[in-house]
Structures are given as structure tokens and as C-alpha cells.
NUMIMAR-259907 format. One line per 3 residues: for each residue x, y, z of N, C-alpha, C. Coordinates in pm, whole numbers, plus 50000, padded with zeros to 5 digits. Each point is the difference from the previous one (the first is absolute). Layout:
! residues N
X Y Z X Y Z X Y Z; ...
//
This chain:
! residues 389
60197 62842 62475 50046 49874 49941 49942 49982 49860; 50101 49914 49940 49950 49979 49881 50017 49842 49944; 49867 49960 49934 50004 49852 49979 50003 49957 49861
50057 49936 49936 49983 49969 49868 50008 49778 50067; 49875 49984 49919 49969 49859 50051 49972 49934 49882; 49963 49851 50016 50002 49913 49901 50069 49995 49841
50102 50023 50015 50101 50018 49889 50084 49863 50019; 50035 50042 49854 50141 49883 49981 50116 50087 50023; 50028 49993 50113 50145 50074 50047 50113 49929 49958
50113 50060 49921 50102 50016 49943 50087 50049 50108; 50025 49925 50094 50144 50066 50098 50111 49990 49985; 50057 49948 49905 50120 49992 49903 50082 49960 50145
49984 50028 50132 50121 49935 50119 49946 49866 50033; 49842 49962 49966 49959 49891 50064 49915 49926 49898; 50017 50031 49904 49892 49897 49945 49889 50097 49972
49874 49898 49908 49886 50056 49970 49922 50006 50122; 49887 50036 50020 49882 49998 50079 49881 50013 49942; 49916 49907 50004 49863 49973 49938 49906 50079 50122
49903 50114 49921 49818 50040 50086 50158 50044 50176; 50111 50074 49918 50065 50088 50139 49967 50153 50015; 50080 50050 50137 49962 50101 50048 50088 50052 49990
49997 50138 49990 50127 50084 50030 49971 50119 50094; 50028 49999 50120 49943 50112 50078 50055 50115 50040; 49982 50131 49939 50115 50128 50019 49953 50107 50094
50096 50024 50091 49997 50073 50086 50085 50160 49953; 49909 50107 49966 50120 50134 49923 50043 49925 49948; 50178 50007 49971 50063 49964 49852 50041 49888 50082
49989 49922 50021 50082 49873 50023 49907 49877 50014; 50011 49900 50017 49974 49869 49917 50013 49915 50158; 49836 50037 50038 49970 49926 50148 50018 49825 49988
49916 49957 49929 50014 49846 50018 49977 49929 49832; 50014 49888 49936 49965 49932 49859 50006 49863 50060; 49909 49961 49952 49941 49863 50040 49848 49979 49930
49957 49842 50024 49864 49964 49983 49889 50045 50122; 50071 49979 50088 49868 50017 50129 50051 50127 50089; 50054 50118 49899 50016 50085 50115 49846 50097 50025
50013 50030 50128 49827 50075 50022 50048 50124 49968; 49900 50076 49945 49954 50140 49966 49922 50075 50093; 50079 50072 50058 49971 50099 50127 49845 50101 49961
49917 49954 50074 49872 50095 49971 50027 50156 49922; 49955 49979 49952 49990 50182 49958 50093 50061 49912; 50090 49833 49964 50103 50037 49855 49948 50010 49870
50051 50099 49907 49995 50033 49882 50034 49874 49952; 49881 49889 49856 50044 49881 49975 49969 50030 49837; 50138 49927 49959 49978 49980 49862 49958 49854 49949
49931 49971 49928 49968 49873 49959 50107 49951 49914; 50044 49883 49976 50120 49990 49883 49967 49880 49951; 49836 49975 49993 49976 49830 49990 50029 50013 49824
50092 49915 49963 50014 49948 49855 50120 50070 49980; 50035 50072 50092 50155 50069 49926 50117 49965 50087; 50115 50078 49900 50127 49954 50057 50044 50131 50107
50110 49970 50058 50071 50102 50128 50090 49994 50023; 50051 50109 49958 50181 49950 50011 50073 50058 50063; 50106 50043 50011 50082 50152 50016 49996 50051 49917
50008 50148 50022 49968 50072 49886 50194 49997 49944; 49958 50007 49895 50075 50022 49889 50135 50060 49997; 50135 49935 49962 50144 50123 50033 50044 50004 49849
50038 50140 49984 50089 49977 49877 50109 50046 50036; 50133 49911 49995 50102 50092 50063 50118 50037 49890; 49911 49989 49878 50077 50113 49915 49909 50034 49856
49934 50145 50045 49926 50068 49882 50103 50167 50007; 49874 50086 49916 50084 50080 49995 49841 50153 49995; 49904 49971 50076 49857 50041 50031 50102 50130 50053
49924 50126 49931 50067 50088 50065 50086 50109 49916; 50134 49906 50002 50079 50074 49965 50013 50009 49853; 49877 49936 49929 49988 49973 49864 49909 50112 49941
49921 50036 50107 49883 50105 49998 49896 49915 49940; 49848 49960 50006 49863 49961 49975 49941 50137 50044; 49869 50062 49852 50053 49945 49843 50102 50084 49978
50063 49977 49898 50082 50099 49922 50057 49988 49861; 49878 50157 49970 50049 50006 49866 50134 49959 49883; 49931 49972 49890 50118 49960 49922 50062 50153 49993
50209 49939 50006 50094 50144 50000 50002 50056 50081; 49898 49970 50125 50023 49998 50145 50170 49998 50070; 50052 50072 50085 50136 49940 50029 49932 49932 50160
50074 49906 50050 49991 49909 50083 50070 50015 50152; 49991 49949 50105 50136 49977 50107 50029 49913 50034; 50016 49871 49926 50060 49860 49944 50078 50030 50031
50135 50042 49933 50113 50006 49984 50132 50131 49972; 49995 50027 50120 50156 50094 49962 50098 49951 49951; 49976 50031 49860 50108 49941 49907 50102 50107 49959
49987 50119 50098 50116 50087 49975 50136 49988 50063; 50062 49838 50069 50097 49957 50059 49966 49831 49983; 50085 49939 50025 50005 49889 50003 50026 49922 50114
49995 50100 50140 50023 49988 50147 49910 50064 50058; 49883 49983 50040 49920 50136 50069 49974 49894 50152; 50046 49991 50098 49942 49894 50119 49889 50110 50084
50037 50099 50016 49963 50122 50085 49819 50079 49912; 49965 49897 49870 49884 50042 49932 49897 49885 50112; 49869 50075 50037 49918 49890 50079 49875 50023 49923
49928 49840 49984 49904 50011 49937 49905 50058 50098; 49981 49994 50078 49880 50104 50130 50021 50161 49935; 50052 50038 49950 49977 50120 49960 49917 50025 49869
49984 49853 49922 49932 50025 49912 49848 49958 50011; 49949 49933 50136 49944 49927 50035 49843 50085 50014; 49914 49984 49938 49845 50043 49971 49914 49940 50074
49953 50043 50128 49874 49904 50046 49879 50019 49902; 50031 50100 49915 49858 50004 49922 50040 49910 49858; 50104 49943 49973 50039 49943 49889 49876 49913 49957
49944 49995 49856 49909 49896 49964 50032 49860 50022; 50116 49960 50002 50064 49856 49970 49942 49942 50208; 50024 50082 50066 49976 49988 50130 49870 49945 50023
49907 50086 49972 49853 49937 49980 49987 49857 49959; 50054 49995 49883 49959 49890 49866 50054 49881 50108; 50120 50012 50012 50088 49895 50107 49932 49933 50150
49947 50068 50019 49890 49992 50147 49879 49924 49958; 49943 50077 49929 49889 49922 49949 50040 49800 49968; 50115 50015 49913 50025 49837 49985 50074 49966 50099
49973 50038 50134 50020 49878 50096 50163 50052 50064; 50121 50053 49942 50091 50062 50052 49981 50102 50107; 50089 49958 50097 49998 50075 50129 50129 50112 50060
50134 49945 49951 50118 50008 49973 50063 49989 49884; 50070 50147 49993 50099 49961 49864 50135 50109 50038; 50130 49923 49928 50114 50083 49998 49975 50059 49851
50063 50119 50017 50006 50093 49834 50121 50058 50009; 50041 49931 49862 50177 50016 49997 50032 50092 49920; 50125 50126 49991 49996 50026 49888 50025 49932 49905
50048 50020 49841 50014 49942 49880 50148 49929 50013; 50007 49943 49863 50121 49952 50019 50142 50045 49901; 49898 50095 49939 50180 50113 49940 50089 49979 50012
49999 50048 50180 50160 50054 50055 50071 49799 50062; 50128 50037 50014 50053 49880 50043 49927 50002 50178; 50023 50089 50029 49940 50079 50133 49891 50053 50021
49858 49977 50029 49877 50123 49947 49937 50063 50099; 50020 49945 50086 49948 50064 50212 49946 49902 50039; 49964 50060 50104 49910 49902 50084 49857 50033 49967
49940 49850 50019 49849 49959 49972 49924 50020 50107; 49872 49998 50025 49894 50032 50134 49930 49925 49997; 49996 49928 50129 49861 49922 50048 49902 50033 50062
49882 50008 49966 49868 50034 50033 49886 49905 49907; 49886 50069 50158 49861 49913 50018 49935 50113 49876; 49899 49933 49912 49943 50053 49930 49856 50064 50059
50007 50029 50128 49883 50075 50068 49968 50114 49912; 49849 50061 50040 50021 50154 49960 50039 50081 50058; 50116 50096 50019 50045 50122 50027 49977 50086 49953
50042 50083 50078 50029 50188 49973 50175 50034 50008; 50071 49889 50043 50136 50046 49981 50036 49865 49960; 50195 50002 50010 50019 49889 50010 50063 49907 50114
49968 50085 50107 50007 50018 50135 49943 49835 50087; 49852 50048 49908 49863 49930 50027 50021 49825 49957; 50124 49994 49946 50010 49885 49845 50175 49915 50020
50041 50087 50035 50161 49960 50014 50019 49879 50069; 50106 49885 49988 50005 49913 50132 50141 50059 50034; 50065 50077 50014 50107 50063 50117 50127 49931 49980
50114 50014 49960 50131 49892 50042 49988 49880 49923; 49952 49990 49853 50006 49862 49916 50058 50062 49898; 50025 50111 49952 50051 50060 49861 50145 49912 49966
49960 49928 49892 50114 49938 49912 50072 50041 49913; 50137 49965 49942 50042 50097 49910 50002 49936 49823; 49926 50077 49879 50016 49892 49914 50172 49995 49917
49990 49926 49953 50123 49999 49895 49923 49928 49888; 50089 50017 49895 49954 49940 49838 50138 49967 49937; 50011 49879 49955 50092 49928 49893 49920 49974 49847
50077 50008 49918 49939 49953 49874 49947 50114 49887; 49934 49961 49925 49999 50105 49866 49930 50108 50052; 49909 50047 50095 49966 50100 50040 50081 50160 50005
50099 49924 50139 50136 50116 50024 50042 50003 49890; 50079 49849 49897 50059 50044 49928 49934 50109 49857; 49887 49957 49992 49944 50075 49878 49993 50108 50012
49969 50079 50144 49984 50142 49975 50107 50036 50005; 50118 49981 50063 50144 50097 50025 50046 49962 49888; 49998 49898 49935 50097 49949 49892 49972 50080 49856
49851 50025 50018 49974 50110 49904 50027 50093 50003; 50051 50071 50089 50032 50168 50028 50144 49961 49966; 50065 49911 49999 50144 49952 49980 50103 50028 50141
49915 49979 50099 50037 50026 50112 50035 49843 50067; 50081 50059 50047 50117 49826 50091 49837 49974 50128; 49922 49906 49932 50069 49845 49983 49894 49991 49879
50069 49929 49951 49895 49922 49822 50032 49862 50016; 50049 49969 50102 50048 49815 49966 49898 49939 50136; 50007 49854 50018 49950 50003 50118 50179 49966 50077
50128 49989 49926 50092 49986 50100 49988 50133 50076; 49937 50134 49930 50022 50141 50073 49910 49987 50082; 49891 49975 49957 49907 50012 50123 50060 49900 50144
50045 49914 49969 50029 49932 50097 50160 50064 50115; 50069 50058 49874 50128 50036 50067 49936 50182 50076; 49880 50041 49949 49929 50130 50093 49981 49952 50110
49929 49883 49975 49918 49931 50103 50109 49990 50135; 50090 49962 49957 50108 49930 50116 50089 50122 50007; 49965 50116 49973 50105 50183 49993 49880 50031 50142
49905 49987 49914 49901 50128 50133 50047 49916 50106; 49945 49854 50016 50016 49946 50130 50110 49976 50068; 50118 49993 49932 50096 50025 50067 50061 50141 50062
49885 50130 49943 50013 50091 50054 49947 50042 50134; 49857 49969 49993 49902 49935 50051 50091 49929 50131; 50039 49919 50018 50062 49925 50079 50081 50034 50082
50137 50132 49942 50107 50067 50054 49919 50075 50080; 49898 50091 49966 49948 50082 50040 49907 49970 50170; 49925 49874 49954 49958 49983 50128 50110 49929 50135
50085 49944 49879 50101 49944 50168 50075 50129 50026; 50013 50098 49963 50077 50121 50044 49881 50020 50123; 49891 50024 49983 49901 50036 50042 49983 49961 50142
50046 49836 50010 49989 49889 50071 50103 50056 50094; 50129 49998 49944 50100 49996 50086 49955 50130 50122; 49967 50136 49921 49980 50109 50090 49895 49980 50143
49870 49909 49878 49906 49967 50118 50002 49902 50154; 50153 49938 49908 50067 49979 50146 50116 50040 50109; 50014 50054 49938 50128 50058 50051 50010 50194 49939
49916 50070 50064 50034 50142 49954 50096 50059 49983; 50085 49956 50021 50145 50077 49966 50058 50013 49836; 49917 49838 50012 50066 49920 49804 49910 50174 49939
50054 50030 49874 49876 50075 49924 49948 49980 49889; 49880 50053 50051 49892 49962 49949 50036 50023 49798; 49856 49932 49906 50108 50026 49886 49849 50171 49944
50099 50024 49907 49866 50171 49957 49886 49961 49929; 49902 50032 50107 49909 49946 49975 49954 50027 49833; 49924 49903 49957 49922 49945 49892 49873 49961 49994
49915 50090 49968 49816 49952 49984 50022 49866 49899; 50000 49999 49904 49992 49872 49942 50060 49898 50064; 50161 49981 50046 50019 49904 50046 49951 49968 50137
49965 50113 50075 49925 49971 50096 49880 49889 50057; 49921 50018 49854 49892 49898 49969 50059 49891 50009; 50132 49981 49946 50066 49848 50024 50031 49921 50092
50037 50097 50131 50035 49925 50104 49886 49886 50033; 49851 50017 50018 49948 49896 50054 50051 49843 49915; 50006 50048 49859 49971 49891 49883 50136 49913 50060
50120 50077 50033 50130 49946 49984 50028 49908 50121; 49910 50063 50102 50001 49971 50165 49920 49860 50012; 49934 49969 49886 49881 49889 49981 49872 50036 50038
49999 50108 50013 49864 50055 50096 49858 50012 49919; 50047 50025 49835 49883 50013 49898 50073 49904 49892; 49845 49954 49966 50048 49946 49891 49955 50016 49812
50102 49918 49997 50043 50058 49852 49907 49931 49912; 49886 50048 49898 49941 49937 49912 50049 50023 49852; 50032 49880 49956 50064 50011 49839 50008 49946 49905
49957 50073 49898 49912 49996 49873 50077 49917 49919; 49968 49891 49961 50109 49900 49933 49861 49856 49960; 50025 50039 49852 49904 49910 49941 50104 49858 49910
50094 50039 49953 50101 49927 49908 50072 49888 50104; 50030 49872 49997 50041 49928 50102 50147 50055 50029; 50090 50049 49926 50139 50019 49982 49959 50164 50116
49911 50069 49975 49951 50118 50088 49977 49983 50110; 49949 49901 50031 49954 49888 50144 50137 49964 50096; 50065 49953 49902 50135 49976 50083 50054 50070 50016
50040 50111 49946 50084 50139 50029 49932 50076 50117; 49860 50011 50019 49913 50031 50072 50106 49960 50183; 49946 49875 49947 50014 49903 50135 50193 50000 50016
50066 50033 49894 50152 49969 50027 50087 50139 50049; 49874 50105 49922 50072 50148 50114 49918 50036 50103; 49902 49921 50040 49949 50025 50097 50075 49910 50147
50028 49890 49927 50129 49909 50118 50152 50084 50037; 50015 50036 49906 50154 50086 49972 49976 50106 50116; 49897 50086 50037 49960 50096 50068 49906 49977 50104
49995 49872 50022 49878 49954 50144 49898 50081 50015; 49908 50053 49877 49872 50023 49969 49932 49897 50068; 49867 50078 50040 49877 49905 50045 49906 50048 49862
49982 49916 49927 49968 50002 49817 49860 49871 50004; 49905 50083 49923 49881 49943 49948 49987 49998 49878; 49986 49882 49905 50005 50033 49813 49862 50047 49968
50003 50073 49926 49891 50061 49913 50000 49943 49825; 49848 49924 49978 49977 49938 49869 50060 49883 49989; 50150 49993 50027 50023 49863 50000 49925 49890 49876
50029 50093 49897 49940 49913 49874 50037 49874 49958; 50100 49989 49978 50133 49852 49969 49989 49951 50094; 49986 50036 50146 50022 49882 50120 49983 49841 49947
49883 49984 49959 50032 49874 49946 50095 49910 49941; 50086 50042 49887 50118 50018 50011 50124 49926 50085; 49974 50094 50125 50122 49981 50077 49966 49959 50155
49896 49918 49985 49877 49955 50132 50120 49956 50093; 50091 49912 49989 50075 49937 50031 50062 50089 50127; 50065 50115 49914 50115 50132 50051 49911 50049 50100
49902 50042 49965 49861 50075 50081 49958 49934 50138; 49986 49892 49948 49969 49936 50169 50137 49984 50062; 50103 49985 49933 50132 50002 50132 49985 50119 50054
49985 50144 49956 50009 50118 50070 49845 50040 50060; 49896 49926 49983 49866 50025 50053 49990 50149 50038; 49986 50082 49855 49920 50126 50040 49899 49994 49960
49913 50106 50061 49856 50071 49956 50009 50033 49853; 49882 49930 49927 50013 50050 49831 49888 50011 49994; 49984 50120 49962 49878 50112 49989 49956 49952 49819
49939 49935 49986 49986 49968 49810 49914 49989 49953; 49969 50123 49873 49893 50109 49888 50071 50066 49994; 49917 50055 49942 49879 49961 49907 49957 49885 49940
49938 49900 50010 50038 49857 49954 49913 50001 49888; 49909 50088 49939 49885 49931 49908 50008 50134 49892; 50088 50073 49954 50013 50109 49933 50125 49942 49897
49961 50070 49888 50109 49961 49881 50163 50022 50060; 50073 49946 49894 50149 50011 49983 50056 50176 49943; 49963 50086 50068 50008 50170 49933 50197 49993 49978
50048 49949 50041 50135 50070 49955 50045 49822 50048; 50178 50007 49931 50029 49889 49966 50026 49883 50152; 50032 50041 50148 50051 49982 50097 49860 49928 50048
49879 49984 49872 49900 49978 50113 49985 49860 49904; 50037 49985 49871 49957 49921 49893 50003 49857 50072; 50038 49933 50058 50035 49906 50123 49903 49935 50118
49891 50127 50006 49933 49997 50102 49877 49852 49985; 49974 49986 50158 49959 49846 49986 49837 49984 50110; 49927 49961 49922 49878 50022 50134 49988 49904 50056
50103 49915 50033 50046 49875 50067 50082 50052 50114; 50095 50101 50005 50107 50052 50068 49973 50015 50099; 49879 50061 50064 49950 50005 50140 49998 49867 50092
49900 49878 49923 50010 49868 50011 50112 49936 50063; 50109 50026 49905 50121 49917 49975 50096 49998 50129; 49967 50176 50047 50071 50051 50073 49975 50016 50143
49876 49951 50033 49896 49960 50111 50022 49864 50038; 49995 49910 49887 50042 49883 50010 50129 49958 50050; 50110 50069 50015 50124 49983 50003 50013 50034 50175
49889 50090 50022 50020 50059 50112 50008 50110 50067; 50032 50082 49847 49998 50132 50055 49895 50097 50025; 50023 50106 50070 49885 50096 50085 49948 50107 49852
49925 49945 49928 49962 50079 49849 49864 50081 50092; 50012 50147 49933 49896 50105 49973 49956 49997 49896; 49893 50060 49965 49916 50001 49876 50008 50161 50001
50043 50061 49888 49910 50128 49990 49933 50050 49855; 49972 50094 49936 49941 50068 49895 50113 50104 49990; 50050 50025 50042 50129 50163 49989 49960 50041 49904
49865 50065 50059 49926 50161 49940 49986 50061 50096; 49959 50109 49898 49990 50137 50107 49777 50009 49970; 49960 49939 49922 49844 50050 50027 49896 49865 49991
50081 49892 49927 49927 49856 49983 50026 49881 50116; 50031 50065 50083 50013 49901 50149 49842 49844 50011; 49892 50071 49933 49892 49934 49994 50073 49889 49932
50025 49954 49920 50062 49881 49915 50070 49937 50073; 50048 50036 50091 50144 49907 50069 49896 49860 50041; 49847 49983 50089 49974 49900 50001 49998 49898 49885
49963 50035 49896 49964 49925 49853 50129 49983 49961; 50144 50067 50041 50096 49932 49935 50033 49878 50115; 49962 50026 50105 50044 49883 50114 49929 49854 49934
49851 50032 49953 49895 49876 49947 50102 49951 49861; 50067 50102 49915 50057 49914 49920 50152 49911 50037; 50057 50114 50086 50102 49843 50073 49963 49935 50029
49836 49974 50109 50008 49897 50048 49937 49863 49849; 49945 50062 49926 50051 49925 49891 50076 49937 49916; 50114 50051 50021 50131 49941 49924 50115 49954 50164
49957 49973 50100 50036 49866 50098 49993 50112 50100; 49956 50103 50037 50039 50044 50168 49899 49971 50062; 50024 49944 50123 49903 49950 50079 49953 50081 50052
49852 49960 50086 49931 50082 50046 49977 50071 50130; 50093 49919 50069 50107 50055 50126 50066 50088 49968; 50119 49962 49920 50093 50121 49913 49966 50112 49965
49869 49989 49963 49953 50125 49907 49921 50090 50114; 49962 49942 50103 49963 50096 50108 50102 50037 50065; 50113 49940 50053 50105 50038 50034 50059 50142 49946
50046 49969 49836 50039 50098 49911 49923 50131 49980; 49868 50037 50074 49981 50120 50027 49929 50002 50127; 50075 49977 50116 49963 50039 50135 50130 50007 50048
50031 49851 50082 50084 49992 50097 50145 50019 49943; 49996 49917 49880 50143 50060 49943 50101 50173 49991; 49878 50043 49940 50021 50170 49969 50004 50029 50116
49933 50023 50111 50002 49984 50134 50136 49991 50037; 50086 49922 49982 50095 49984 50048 50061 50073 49904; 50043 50024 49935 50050 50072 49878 50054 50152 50053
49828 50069 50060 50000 50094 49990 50003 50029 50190; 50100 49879 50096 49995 50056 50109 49845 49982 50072; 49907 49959 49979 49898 50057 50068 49872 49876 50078
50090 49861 49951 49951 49883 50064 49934 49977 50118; 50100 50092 50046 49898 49989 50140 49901 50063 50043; 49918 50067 49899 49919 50069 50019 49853 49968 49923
50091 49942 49829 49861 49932 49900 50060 49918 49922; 49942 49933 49940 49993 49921 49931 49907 49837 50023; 49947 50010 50041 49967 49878 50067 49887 50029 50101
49870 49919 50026 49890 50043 50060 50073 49893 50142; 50058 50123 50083 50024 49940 50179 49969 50091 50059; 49999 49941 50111 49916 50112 50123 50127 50079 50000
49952 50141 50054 50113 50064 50036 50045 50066 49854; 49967 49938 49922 50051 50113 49890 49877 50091 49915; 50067 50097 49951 49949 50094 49922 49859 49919 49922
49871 50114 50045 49890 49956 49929 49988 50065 49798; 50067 49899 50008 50026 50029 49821 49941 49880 49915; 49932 49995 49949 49887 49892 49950 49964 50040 49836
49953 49904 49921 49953 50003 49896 49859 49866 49984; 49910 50065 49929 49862 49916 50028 49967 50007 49843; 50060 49873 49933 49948 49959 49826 49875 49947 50045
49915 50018 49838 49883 49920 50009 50025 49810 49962; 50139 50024 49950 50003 49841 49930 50126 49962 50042; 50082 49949 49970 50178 49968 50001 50028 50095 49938
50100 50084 50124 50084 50133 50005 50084 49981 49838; 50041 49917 49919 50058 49975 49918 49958 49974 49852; 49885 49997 50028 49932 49966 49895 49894 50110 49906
50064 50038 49836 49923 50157 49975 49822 49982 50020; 49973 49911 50033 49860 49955 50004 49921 50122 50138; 50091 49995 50147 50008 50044 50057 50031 50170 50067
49912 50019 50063 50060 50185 50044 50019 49992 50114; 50096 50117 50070 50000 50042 50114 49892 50043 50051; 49881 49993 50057 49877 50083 50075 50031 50106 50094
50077 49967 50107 50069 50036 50091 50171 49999 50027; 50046 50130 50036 50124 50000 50109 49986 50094 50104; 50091 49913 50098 50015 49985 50135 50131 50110 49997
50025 50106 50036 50112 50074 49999 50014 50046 50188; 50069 49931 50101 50032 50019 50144 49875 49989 50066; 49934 49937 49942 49829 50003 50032 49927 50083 49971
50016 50075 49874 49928 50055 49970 49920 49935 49868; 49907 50013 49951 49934 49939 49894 49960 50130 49886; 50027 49890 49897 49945 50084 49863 49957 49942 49972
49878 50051 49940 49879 49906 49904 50050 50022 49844; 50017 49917 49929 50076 49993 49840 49902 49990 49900; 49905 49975 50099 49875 50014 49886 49903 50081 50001
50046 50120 50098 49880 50098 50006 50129 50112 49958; 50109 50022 50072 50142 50105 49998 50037 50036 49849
//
């Protein structure tokens, strides 16, 4: 057993807890309370003066497939930008348990993160969810059956193909690709459908790439997509209706904007980088209110950093939303239980309840505040010391 006691527990499902307990049995999350007893002969951490939270989700960086470090002129596995359709590329293949960014990320209190590829292609593969434990594979690290698929709208796709002078340079092209693959995408799996019910129908010739599609088309995975421009937002959300996508927005910069539109369709908006300049024109817009605005309204907002090696910052950008109006509910929400749901895996973490995953983070001050460090994480019950590691 394992005890971490007199803390200010952060259970993001129930409220704070003042001088609480959290009692872990292996990886799972025996009891949290004020007066729970500590079984003789348990391993106890003291947590008097600090905070305790869940440990940490980012459910969209890019740790990994970015490579930590890497040299300048380095080439990368961001992005197969040699198509503008790749569904069948998986970020688990690029995936480093020895990656530096992995370390750095653990240490500040992250327990979970998705790593997506880039956003190049209109299409870029599927992303991977995993515990930032230490491994020897990625075996050791994987969570199994959550792989999402990304997509990207906006000057990204268009800038790189449009430069090679390759169809699409507009965003009407990107959008009329957008609605080509998936309607290919679509034929393909109801052919698929029909056979799987009826063997006689036939089957259609098979396709590795579109293959990858059937879950997306079936609703089975879902679609994360890169859309920072509000006019990008709605196209997002208007070919994702057209095609009964199960769709999560990524950055969601403008949301503010179009708060209104957003809460009638109540999706997941994944939104960051929030505290980094305006680098290209789609971002010039951006608002460190937007998280706020968009919390306030109602909707289920994530917080992330979407890096691949500075994951450490994501708390200090949460301390500056909660500066410019996100509350302090919200802002624990926006990296636990939210992403959590995001990324499929709710029922397992986000939130200090019995029965779930012993995944913990132990600041010396308010998890949010740069004043503050991670000392400790809790990874399935396992512990790292952050100040000796």
C-alpha cells in the first residue's frame, strides 16, 4: 500500500479536500478522503503544504514524433507531407520511450498524453495514447484501442501543397479534398458493410489506406481537427455533420468568435497554444480570454501546449488563463477529466476516485502557479521522485 496524506487534494470529481488521504493499492486508487486509515506497514508520503491532483493529460502534443533533442537540419516524423491523405501513417511507430520530451513531461506532473502527427496533410494518421512510465518498449506505455485520426484545415495543408503548385492551394480545395477522400472513405466502408453482412454482396479490393477509414466512418474513432480560423471551425464542424464524424476541434483559436455556434453543437475544443505569439496570419486573432469565454458558455475546453519537448509550460500557461477569467474548477478540469474524455479513457483517470488508475501529481505550491514544481508523480502507482530523477 501506498499513502500520500495530509494534502490539499484536488479531486476535480468532488471537490477540494483539506490535511486528505489518498490510499493506493498497486495501480489503482483504494480510498480519498479526510479520515481514511492507513494500513500498517504502508509506504507514506507526507504532502503537508502541497497540492494533489491527477496527474496531468495532454490530449494533444506531438512528444515523440517530433524527436527530443534534435539537431538543427535534423529531418523529423511530424509529418508525411509526401501526400495529402496518409490515414494508414501511425504515430506509435514513431514513438521513443527514450524520447527526452518524455522525461521532461513526467517530471512536471503529466501522466498521460496523446501525440498526434503534424498537421501538413488534410489526413496525417492516427495519434497514440500513452502513460509516460519508463519503458523498454512501447508495449510497456501504449493504452490499446484509443488511436484517433488527425485531420488539418487551414494555411498549414494549404501552404505546403499550394507551394509545390499541387491541387489544393485554396481552402475551397482543401475543403472539396476533404469531402473527395471521405466520400471515398465512405463508399468503401459501406461496400465493406454490406459483405460483412451478407457474404454473398462483394466485398470491395481491398485498400490499406482506406482501410484505416472504416473505424473513423463507422464512428468508432475519432476525428481530431486542426482548425484555428473561426470560418475553419465551421467547415470543421459542417463536414464533419455532412459525414456523421465523431469530431474533436483542435486550437480552436477564434472560438470566441462564434461561442454562440459552438455551444449549439457542444464539442470537445482542445485550445493552444494559448500564450505563444501570432507566427503566421490564421493565428493573428488569438485571445487569452478564449479558453474563459468558452468554459463559460459551457463547453468541455482542454488546455494544451501542442509541443513535442516543452510540455513543462502547459501548467504556467493554465496560471495565465486562469488570469484572464478561467476558473479554477475549469482549469483543473481542462487538464484531467476533460482530455480524459477526449482521449476515451475516463474511466480509468482523470480524477482522484477509488477504483481508478493510481496516476497522481504532488506540487509543492498551486499546481498552476510558476512559483511552484512538481516534486512527485504517481504513474499506476508507481512513484518518481522529480527532485532527485
Amino acid at each position: 500500500m501506498l499513502a500520500i496524506k495530509n494534502g490539499r487534494i484536488y479531486t476535480v470529481s468532488d471537490g477540494v479536500i483539506e490535511n486528505g488521504t489518498v490510499l493506493i493499492d498497486g495501480d489503482k486508487i483504494k480510498a480519498v478522503g479526510r479520515n481514511v486509515r492507513i494500513p500498517k506497514g504502508s509506504d507514506v508520503i507526507d504532502a503537508t503544504g502541497k497540492s494533489v491532483m491527477p496527474g496531468i493529460i495532454d490530449a494533444h502534443c506531438h512528444i515523440s514524433v517530433y524527436q527530443s533533442p534534435r539537431r538543427t537540419g535534423d529531418s523529423y516524423d511530424l509529418n508525411e507531407s509526401t501526400s495529402p491523405t496518409t490515414p494508414h501513417i501511425r504515430a506509435i511507430d514513431a514513438l521513443n520511450p527514450e524520447d527526452y520530451a518524455i522525461k521532461m513531461a513526467r517530471k512536471s506532473g503529466f501522466t498521460t498524453v496523446c501525440s498526434l502527427p503534424g498537421s501538413t496533410n488534410i489526413c496525417g494518421g492516427m495519434g497514440v495514447v500513452y502513460k509516460l512510465k519508463k519503458a523498454k518498449t512501447v508495449f510497456d506505455m501504449v493504452i490499446p484501442g484509443k488511436e484517433p485520426m488527425k485531420f488539418a484545415l487551414g494555411e498549414n495543408p494549404r501552404s505546403v501543397f499550394g507551394k509545390r503548385n499541387q491541387y489544393f492551394k485554396t481552402r475551397m480545395g482543401i475543403a472539396g479534398h476533404f469531402r473527395e477522400f471521405l466520400a471515398y472513405a465512405k463508399q468503401y466502408s459501406d461496400l465493406k458493410l454490406e459483405h460483412e453482412k451478407d457474404p454473398s454482396r462483394q466485398a470491395p479490393s481491398f485498400d490499406f489506406q482506406l482501410e484505416a477509414m472504416v473505424p473513423v466512418m463507422r464512428g468508432e474513432m475519432t476525428c481530431r481537427i486542426h482548425c484555428h480560423r473561426a470560418d475553419d471551425i465551421v467547415t470543421a464542424i459542417r463536414v464533419s455533420e455532412e459525414f456523421g464524424l465523431k469530431y474533436v476541434l483542435e486550437h480552436v483559436t477564434e472560438g470566441y468568435k462564434i461561442v454562440d455556434f459552438l455551444k449549439e453543437k457542444d464539442p470537445y475544443c482542445v485550445v493552444g497554444p494559448t500564450a505563444t505569439p501570432p507566427t503566421k496570419q490564421e493565428l493573428l486573432d488569438k485571445s487569452l480570454e478564449n479558453a474563459a469565454i468558452l468554459s463559460d458558455a459551457g463547453l468541455r475546453v482542454c488546455l494544451t501546449s501542442d509541443s513535442s519537448y516543452s510540455e513543462f509550460l502547459l501548467p504556467n500557461e493554465v496560471g495565465i488563463a486562469m488570469a484572464h477569467g478561467l476558473s479554477e474548477e475549469a482549469a483543473f478540469k481542462a487538464v484531467t477529466v476533460n482530455p480524459a474524455g477526449v482521449l476515451g479513457i475516463s474511466d480509468r483517470t482523470g480524477t482522484l476516485e477509488v477504483g481508478k488508475d493510481a496516476d497522481l501529481a504532488i506540487f509543492s505550491g498551486h499546481p498552476f502557479s510558476n512559483l511552484s514544481r512538481c516534486e512527485k508523480t504517481v504513474i499506476s502507482g508507481v512513484v518518481y521522485d522529480n527532485l532527485k530523477d
